[in-house]
TIFINU-463439 format. One record per residue: residue number from 1; residue in three letters; chain; z, x, y of N, C-alpha, C in turn. Coordinates in steps of 0.001 Angstrom, whole numbers, padded with zeros to 6 digits. Last residue first. Layout:
residues N
<NUM, ALA, A, <Z, X, Y>, <Z, X, Y>, <Z, X, Y>>
...
This chain:
residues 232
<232, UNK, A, <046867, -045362, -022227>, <047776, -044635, -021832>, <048182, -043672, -021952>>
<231, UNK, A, <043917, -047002, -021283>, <044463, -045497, -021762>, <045655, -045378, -021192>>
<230, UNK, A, <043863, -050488, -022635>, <043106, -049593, -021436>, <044458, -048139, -021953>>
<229, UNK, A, <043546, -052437, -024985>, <044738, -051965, -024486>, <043922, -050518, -023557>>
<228, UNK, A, <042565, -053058, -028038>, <041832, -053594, -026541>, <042704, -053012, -025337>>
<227, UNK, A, <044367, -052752, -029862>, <043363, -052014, -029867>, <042252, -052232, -028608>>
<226, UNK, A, <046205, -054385, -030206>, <046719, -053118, -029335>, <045518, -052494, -028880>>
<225, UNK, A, <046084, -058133, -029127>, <045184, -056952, -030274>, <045546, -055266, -029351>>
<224, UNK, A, <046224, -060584, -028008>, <046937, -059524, -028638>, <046879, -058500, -029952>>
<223, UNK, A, <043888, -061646, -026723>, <044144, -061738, -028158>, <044875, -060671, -028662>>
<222, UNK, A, <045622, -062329, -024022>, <045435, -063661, -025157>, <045164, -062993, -026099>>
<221, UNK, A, <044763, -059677, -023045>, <046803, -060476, -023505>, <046456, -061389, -024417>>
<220, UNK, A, <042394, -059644, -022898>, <042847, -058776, -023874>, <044312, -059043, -024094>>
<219, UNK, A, <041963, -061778, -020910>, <041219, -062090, -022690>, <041992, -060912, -023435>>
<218, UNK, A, <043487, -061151, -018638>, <043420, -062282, -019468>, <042940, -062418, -020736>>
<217, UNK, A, <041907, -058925, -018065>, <043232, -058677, -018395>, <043614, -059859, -019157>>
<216, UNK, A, <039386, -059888, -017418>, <039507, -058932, -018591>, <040561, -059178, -019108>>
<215, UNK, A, <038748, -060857, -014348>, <039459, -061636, -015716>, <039742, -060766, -017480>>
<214, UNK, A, <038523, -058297, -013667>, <039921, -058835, -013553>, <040033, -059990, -014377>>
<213, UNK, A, <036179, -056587, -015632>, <036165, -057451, -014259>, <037734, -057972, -014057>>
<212, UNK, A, <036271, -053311, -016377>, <036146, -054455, -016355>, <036826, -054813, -015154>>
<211, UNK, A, <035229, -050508, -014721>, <034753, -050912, -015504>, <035102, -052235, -016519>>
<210, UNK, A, <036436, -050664, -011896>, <035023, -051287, -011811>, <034461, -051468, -013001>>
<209, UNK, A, <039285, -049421, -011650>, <037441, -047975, -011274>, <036341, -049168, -011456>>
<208, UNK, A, <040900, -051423, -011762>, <040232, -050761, -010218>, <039263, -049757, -010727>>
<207, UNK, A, <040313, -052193, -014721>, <039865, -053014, -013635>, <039798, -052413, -012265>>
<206, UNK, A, <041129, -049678, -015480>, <040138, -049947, -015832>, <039527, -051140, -014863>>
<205, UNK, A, <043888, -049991, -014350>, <043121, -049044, -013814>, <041678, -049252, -014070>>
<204, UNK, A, <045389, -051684, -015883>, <044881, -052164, -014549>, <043707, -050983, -014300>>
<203, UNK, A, <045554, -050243, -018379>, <044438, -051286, -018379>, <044392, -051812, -016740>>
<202, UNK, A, <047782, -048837, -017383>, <046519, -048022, -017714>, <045382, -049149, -017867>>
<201, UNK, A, <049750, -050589, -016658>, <048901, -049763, -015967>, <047659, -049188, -016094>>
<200, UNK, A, <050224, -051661, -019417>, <049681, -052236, -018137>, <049223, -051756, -017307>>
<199, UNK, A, <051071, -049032, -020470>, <049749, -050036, -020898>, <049570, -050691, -020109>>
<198, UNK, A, <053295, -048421, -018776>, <052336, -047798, -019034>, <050555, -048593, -019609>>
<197, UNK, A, <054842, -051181, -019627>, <054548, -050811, -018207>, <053695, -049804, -018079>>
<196, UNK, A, <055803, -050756, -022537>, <054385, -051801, -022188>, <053975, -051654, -020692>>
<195, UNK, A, <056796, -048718, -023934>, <055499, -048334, -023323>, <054831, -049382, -022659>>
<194, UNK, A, <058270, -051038, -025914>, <057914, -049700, -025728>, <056562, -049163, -024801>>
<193, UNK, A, <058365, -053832, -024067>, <058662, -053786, -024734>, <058242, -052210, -024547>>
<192, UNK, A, <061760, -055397, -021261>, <060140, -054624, -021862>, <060290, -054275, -022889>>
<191, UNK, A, <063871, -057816, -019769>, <063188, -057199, -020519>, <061821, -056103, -020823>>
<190, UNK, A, <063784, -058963, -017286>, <064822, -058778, -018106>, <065101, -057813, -018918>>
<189, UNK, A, <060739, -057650, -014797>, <061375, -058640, -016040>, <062804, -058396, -016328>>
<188, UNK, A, <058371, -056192, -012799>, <059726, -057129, -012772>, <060155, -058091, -014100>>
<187, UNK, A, <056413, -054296, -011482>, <056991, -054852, -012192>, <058431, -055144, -012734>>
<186, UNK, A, <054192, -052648, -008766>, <055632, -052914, -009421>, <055509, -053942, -010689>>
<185, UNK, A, <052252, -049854, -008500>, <052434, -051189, -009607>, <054101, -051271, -009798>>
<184, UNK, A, <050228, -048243, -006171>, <051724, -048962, -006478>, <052008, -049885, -007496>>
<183, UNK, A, <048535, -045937, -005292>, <048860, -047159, -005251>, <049809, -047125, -006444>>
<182, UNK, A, <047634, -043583, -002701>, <048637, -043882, -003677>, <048333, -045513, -003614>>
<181, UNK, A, <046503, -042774, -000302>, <045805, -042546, -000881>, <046818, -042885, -002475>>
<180, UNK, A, <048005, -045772, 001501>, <047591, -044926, 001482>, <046550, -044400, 000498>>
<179, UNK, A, <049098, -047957, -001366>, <049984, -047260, -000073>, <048872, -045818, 000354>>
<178, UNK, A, <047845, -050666, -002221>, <047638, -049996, -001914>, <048686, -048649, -000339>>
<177, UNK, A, <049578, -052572, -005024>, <049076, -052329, -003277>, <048459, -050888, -003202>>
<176, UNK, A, <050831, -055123, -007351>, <049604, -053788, -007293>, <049116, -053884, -005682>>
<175, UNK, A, <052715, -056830, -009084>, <051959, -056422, -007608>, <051765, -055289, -007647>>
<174, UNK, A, <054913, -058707, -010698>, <053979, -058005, -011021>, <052840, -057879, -009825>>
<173, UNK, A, <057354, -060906, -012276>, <056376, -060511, -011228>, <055505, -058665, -011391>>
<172, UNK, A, <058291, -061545, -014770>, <059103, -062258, -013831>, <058058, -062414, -012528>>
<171, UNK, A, <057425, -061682, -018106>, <057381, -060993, -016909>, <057475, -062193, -015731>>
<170, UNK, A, <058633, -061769, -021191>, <058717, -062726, -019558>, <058390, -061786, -018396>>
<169, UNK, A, <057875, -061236, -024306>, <058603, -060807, -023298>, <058376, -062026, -022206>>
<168, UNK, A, <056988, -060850, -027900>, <057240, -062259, -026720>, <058298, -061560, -025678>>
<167, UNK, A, <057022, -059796, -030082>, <056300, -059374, -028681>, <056573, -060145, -027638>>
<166, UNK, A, <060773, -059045, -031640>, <059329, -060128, -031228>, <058303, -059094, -029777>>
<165, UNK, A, <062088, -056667, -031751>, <061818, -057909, -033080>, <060413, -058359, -032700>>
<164, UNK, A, <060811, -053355, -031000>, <061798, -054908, -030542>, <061676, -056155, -031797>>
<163, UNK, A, <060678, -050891, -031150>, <061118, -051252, -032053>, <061738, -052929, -032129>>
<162, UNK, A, <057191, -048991, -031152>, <058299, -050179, -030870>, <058841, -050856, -031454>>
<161, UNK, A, <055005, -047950, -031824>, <056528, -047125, -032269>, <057531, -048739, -031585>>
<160, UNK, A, <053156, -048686, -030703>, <053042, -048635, -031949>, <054419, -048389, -032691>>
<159, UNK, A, <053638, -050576, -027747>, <053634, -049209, -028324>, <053647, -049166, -030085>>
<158, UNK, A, <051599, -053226, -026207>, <053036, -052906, -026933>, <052647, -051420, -027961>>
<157, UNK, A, <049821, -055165, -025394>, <050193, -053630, -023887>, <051651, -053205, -025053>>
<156, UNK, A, <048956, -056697, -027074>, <048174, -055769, -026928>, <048677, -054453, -025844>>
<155, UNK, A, <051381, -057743, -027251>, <051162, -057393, -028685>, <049925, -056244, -027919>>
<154, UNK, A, <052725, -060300, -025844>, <052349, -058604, -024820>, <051982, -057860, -026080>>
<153, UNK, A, <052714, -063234, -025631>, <053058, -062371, -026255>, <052163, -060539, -026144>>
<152, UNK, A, <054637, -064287, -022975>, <053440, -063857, -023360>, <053248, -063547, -024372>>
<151, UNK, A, <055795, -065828, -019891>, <056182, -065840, -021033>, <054877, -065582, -022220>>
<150, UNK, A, <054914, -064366, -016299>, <054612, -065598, -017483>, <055611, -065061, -018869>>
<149, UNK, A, <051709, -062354, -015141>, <053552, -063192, -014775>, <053709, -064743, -016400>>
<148, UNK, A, <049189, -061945, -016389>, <050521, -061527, -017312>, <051936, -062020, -016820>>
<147, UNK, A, <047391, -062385, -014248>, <047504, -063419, -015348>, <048600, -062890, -016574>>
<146, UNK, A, <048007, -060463, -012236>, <048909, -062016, -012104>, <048534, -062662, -013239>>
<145, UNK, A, <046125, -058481, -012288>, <047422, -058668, -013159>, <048382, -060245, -013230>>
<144, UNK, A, <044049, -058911, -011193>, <044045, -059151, -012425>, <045653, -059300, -012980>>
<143, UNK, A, <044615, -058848, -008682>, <044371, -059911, -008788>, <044213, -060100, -010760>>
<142, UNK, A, <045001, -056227, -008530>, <046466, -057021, -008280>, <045817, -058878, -009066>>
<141, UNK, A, <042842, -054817, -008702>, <043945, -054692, -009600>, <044919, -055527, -009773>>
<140, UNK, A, <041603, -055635, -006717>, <040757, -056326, -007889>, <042095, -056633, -008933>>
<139, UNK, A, <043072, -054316, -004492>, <042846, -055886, -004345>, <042307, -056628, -005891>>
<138, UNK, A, <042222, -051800, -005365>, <044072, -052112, -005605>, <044182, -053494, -005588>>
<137, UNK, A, <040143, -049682, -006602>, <040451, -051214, -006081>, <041615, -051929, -005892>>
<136, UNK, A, <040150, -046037, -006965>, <040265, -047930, -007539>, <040734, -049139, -006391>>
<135, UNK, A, <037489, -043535, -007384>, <038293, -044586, -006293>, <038610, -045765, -007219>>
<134, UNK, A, <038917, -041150, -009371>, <038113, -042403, -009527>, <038281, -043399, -008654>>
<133, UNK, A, <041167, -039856, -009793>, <040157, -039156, -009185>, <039333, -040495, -008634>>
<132, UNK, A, <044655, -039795, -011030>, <043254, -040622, -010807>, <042492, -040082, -009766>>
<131, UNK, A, <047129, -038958, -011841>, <046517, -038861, -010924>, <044978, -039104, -011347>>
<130, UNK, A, <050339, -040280, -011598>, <049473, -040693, -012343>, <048188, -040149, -011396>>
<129, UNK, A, <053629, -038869, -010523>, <052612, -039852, -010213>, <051391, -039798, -011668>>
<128, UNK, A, <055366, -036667, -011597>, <055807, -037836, -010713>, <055063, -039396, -010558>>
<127, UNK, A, <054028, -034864, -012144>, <054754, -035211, -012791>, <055587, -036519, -012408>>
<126, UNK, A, <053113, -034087, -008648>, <053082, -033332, -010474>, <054162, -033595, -011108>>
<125, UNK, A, <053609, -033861, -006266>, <054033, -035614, -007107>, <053393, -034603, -008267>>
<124, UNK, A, <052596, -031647, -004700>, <054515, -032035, -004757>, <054795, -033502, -005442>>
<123, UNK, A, <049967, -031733, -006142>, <051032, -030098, -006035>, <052773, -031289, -006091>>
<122, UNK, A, <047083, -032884, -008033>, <048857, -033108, -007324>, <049425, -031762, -007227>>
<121, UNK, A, <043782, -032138, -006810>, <045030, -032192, -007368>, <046414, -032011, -006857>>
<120, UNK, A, <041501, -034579, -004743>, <042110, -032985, -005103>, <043736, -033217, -006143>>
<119, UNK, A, <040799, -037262, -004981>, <039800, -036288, -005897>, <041206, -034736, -006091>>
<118, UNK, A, <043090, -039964, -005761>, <042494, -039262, -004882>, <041573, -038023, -005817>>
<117, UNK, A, <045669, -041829, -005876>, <044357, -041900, -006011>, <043266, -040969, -005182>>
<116, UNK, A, <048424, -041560, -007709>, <047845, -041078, -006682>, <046435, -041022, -007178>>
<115, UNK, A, <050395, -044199, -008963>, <049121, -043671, -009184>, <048821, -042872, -007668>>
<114, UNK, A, <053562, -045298, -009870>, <052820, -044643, -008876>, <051710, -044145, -009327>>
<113, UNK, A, <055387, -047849, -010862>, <054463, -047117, -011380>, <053773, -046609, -010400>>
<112, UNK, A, <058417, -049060, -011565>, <057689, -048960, -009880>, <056516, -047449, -010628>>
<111, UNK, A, <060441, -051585, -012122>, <059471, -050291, -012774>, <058628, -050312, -011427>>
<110, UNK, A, <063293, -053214, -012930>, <062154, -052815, -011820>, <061319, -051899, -012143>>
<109, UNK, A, <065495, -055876, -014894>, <064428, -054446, -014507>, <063373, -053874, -013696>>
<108, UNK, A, <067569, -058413, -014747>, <066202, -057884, -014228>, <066659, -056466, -014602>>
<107, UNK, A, <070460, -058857, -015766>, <069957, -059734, -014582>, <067908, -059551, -015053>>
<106, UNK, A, <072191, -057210, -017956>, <071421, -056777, -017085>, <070520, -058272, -016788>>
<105, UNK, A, <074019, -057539, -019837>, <074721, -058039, -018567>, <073677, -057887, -017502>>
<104, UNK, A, <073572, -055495, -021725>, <073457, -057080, -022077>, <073703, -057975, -020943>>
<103, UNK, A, <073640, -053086, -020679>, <072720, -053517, -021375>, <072777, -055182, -021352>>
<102, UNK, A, <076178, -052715, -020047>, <075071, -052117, -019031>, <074002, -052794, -019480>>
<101, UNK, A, <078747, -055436, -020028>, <077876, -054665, -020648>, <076682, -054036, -020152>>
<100, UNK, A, <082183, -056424, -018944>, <080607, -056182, -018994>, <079769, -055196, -019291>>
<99, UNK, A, <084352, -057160, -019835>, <083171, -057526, -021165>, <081989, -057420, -020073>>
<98, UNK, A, <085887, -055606, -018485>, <086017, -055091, -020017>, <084692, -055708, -020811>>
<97, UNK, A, <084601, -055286, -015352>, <085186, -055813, -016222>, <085131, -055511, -017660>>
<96, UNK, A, <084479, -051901, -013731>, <084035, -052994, -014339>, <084826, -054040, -015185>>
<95, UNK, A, <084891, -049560, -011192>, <085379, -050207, -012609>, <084894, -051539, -013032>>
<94, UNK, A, <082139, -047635, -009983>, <083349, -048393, -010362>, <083722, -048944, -012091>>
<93, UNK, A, <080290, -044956, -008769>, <081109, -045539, -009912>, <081987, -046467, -010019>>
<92, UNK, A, <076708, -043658, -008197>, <078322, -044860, -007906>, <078359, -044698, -008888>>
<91, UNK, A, <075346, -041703, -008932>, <075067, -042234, -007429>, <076428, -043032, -007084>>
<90, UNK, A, <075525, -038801, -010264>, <075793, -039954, -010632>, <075968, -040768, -009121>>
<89, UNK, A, <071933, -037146, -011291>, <073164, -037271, -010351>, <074088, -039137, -010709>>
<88, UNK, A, <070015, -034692, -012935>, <070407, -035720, -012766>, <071959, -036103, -011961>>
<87, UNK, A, <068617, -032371, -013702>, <067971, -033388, -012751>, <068489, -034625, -012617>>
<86, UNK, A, <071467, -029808, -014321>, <070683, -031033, -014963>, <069509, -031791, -013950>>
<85, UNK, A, <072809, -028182, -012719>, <071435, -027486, -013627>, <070643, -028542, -014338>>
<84, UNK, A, <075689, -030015, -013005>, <074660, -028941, -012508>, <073884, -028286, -013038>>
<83, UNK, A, <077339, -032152, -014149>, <076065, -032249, -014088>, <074950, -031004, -013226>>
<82, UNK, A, <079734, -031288, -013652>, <079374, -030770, -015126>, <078075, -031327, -014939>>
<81, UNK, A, <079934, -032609, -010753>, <080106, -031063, -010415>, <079408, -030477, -012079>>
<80, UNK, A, <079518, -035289, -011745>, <078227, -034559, -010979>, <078366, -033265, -010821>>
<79, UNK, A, <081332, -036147, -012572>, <080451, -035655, -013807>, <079499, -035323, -012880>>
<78, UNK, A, <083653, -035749, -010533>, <083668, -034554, -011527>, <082214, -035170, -012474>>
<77, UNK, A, <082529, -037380, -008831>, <082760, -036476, -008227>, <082831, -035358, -009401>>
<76, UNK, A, <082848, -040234, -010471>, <081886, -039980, -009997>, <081591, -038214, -009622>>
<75, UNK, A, <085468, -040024, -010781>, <084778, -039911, -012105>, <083377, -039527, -011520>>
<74, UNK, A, <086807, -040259, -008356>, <087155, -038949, -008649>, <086244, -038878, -010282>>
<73, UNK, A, <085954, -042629, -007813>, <085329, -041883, -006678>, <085693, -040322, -007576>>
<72, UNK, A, <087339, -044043, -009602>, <086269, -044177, -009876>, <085181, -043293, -008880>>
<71, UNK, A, <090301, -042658, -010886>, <089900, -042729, -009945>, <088594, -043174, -009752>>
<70, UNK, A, <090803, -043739, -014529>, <090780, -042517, -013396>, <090322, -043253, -012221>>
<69, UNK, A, <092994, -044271, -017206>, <092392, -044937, -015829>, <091974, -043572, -015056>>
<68, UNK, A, <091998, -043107, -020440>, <093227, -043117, -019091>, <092894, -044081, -018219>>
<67, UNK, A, <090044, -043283, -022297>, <091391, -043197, -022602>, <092211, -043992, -021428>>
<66, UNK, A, <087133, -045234, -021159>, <087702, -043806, -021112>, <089351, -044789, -021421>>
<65, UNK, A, <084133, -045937, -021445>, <084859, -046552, -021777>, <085603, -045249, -021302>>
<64, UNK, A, <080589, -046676, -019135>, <081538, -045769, -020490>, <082795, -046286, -020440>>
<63, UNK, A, <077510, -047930, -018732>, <079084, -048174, -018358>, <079544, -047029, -019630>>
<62, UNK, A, <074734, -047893, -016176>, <074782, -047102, -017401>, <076858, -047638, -017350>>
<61, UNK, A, <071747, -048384, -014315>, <072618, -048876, -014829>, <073282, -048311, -015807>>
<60, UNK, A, <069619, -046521, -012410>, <069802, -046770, -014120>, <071650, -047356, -014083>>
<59, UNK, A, <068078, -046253, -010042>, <068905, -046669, -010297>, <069228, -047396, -011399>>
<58, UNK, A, <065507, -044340, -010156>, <066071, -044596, -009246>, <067211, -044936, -008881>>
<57, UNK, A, <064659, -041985, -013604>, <065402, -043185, -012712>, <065275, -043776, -011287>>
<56, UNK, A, <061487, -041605, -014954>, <062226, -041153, -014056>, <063449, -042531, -013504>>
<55, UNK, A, <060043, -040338, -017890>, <060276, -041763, -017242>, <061438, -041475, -016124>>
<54, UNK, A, <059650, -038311, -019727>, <058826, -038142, -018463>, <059359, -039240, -017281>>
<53, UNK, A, <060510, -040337, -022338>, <060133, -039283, -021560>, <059178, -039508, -020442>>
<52, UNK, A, <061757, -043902, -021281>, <060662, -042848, -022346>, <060921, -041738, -021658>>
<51, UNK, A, <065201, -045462, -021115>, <063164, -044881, -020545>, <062988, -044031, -021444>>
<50, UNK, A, <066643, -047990, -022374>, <066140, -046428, -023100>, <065034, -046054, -022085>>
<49, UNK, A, <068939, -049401, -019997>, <067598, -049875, -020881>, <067416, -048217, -021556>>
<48, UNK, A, <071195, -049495, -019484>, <070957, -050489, -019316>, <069281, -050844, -020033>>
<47, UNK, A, <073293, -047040, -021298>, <072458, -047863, -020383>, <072429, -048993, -020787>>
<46, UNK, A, <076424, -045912, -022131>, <075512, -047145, -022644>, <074638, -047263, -021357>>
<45, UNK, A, <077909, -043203, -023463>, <077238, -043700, -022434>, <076051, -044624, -022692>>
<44, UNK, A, <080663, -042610, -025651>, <078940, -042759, -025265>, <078955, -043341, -024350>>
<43, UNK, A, <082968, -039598, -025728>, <082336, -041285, -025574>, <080944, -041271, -025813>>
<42, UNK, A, <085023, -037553, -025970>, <083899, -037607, -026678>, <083434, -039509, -026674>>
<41, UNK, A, <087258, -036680, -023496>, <086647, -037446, -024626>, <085597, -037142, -024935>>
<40, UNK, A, <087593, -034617, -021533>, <087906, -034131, -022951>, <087724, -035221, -023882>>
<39, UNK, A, <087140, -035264, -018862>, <088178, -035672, -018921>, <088327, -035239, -020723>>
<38, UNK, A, <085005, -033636, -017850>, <086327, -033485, -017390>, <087237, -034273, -017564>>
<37, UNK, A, <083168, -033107, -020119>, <083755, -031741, -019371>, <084996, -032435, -018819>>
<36, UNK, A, <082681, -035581, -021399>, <083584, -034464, -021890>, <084212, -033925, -021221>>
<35, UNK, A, <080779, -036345, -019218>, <081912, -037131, -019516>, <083415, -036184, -019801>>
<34, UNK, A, <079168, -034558, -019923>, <079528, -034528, -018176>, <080972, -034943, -018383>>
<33, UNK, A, <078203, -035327, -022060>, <078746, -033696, -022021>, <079685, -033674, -020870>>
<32, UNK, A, <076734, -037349, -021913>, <077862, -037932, -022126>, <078972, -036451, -022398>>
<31, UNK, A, <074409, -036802, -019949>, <075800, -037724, -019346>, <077178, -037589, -020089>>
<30, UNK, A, <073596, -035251, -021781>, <073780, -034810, -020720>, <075215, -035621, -020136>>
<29, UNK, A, <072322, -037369, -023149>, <073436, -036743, -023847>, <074060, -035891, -022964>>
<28, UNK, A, <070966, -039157, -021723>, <072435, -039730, -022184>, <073149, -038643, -022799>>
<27, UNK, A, <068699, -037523, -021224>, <070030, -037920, -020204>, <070870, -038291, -020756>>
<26, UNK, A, <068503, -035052, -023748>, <068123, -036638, -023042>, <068937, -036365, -022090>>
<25, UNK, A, <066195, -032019, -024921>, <067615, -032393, -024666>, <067166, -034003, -023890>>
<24, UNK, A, <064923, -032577, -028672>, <065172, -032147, -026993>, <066155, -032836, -026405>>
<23, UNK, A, <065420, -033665, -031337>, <064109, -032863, -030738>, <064107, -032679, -029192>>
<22, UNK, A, <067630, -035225, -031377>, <067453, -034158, -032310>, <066310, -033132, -031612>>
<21, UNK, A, <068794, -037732, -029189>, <067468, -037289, -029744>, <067809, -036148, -030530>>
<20, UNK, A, <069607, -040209, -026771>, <070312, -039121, -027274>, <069080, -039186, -028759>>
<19, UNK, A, <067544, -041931, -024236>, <068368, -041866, -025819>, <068668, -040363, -026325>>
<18, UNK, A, <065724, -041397, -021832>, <067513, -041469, -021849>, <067883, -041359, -023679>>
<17, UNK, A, <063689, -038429, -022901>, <064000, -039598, -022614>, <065764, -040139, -022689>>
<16, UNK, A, <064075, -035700, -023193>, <063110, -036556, -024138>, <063283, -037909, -024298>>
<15, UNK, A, <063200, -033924, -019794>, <064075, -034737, -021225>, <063235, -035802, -021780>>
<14, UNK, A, <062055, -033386, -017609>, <062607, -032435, -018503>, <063810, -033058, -019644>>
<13, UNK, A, <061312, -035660, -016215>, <060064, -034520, -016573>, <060633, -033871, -018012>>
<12, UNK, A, <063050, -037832, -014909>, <062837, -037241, -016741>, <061937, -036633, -017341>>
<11, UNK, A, <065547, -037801, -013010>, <063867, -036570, -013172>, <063836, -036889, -014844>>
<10, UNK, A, <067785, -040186, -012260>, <067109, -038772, -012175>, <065538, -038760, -012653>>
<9, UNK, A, <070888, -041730, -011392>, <069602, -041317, -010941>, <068909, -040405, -011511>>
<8, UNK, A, <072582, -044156, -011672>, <072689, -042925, -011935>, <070894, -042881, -011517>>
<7, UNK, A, <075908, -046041, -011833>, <074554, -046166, -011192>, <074067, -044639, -010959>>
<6, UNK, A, <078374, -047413, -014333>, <077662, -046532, -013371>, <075933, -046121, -013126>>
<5, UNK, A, <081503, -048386, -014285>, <079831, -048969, -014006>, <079534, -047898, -013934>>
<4, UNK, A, <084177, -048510, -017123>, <083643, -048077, -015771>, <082236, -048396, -015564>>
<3, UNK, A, <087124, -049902, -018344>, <085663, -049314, -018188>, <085126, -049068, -017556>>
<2, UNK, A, <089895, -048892, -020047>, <089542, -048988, -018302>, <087811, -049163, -019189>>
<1, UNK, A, <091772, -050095, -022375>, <090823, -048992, -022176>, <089918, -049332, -020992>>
């Protein structure tokens, strides 16, 4: 049974996140309709991680299994023609080895959190960005976050709904810039836990408007308490 890679892109304004759901439509289920349309299986489509709603791709890792062998330029080509009307596109496709896994085979994760910082409101990033009125500090921001690179237990930036065993994650890296009237939070791990790139954000922010100091971020990871956790 062939398997295939695939590198996929989209908008998750309008889905209830990649996991297939009861209460609105996802990408994965989208993907896995696409699948249907042209070759008539009924598969699943495995990412590489679940995003939340609203959570947008760049390049989502994702493999499916199929009956036949197909063409990997001609799999690509037909789930993008059954992908119309969706916000979503399939960027590449190859074939993969049988034991590699989108999920378990994944290296790193990138999260690239956009804040537009500015007084007037978003017209062409609505929904896209995070919009903050409140000048912030992108130099204070960055400097706080470096006390989360590391092996942690992330209990206070972790979603109530999360379903991971342990809090204990690894963040790999972590940089906060200033682009313009936008700033920038990347982050870098293996792993995350529900929502924890949102919570990080939202507690950096508290350190760029000025209302805590950058060592903050440090005392509210150490006492992993959700309830110290800046607005997400």
């Amino acid at each position: 049974m062939p398997r295939y890679r695939l590198i996929i892109e989209y908008d998750g304004a309008g889905y209830v996140g990649w996991q297939q759901q009861d209460n609105g439509p996802s990408v994965q289920a989208a993907l896995q309709q696409a699948v249907k349309g042209f070759s008539g299986e009924e598969v699943r489509v495995f990412g590489a991680g679940r995003t939340d709603a609203g959570v947008h791709a760049l390049g989502q890792a994702a493999h499916i299994d199929l009956a036949r062998a197909w063409d990997a330029d001609r799999v690509r080509e037909a789930m993008n023609a059954h992908l119309r009307g969706h916000a979503i596109a399939v960027l590449a496709v190859e074939e993969a080895a049988e034991n590699f896994d989108a999920r378990f085979s994944a290296v790193g994760r990138h999260y690239l959190y956009r804040i537009v910082n500015r007084r007037p409101p978003l017209a062409l990033a609505r929904g896209q960005a995070w919009h903050v009125m409140q000048p912030l500090d992108a130099a204070a921001m960055h400097e706080a976050a470096q006390a989360l690179i590391g092996r942690h237990d992330f209990s206070t930036f972790r979603d109530a709904q999360c379903q991971a065993k342990s809090p204990v994650k690894t963040l790999d890296a972590i940089s906060v810039a200033r682009e313009g009237e936008g700033v920038e939070i990347r982050v870098s791990a293996r792993s995350f836990l529900h929502r924890q790139v949102r919570s990080i954000a939202g507690s950096l922010k508290k350190v760029g408007e000025g209302a805590w100091p950058p060592e903050r971020m440090a005392e509210i990871l150490k006492a992993a308490d959700r309830r110290l956790c800046g607005p997400v």
